[in-house]
C-alpha positions as CSV (number, residue, x, y, z in Angstrom):
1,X,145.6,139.5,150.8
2,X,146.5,141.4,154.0
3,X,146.3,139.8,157.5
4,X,143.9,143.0,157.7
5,X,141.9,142.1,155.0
6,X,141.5,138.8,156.1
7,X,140.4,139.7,159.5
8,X,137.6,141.6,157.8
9,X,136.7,139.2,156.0
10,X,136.0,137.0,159.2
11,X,134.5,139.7,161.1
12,X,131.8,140.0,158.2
13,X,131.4,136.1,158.4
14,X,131.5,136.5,162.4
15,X,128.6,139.1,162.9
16,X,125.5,137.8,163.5
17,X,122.0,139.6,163.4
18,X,119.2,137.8,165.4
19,X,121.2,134.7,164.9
20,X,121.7,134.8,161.3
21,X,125.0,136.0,159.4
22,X,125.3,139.4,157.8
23,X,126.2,139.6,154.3
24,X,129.5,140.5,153.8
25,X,129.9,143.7,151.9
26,X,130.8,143.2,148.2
27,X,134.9,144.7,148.7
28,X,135.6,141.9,151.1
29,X,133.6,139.3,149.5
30,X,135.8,138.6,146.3
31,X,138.8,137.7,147.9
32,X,142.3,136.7,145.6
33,X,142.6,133.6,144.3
34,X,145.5,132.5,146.9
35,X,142.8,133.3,149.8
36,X,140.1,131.2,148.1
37,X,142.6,128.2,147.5
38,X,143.8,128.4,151.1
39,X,140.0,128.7,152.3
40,X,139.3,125.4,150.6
41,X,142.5,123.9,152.0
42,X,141.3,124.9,155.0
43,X,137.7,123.5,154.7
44,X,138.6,120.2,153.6
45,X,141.0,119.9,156.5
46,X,138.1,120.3,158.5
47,X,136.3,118.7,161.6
48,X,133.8,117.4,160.1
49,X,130.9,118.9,162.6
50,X,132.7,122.6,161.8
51,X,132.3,122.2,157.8
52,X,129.1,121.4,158.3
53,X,127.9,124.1,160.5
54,X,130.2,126.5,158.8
55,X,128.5,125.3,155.3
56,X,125.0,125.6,156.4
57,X,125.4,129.1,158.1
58,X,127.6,130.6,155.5
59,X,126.5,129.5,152.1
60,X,123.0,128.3,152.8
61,X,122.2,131.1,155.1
62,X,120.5,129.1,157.8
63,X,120.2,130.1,161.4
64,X,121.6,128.8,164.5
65,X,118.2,127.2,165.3
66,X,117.9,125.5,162.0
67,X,121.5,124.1,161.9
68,X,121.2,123.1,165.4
69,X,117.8,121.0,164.6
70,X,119.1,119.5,160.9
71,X,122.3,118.3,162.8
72,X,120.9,117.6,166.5
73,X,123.0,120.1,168.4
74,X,121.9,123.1,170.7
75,X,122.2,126.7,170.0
76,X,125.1,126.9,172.2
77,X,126.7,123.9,170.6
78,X,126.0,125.7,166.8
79,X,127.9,128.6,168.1
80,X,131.2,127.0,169.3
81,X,131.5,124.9,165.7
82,X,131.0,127.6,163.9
83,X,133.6,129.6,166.1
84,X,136.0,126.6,165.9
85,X,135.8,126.5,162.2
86,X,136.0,130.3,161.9
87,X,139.6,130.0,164.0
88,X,140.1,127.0,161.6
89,X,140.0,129.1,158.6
90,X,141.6,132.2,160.2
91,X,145.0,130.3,160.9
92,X,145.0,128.2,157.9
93,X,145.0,131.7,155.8
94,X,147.3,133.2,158.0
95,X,150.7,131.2,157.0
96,X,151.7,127.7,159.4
97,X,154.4,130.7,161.3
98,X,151.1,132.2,162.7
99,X,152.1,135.9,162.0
């Protein structure tokens, strides 16, 4: 997979709509399988706060409010984990020479 394609892929996880995330459009939701292996790498390498707000926003489609109030953090506190772990993700699938 492209850097390119990769950044799209994080853009789609990245937008938000009234706090929730959009669905990323089919093309760049079926990545290859070297992507998927290096997004799991990159998940269980993980702080353990960021894989768990990156879990409930991206697969159980939660909103900032509702992660913030099953984990105990604030809106603003939601926002930088999930940031942190999108960054996380973005330079574990972009090589160690950080092209």
């Amino acid at each position: 997979m492209t850097r390119s394609s990769k950044i799209g892929v994080l853009r789609g996880v990245w937008r938000a709509r009234g706090r929730r995330l959009s669905p990323i459009p089919p093309a760049i939701a079926a990545p290859d399988t070297e992507t998927l292996n290096c997004m799991r790498a990159a998940l269980e390498t993980m702080d353990e706060m960021q894989r768990a707000v990156f879990e409930r926003a991206r697969f159980d489609g939660l909103d900032y409010q509702q992660i913030g109030a099953q984990l105990g953090l604030t809106i603003r506190e939601v926002e930088r984990h999930l940031a942190s772990a999108l960054l996380h993700i973005w330079r574990h699938t972009d090589g160690e020479a950080g092209r």
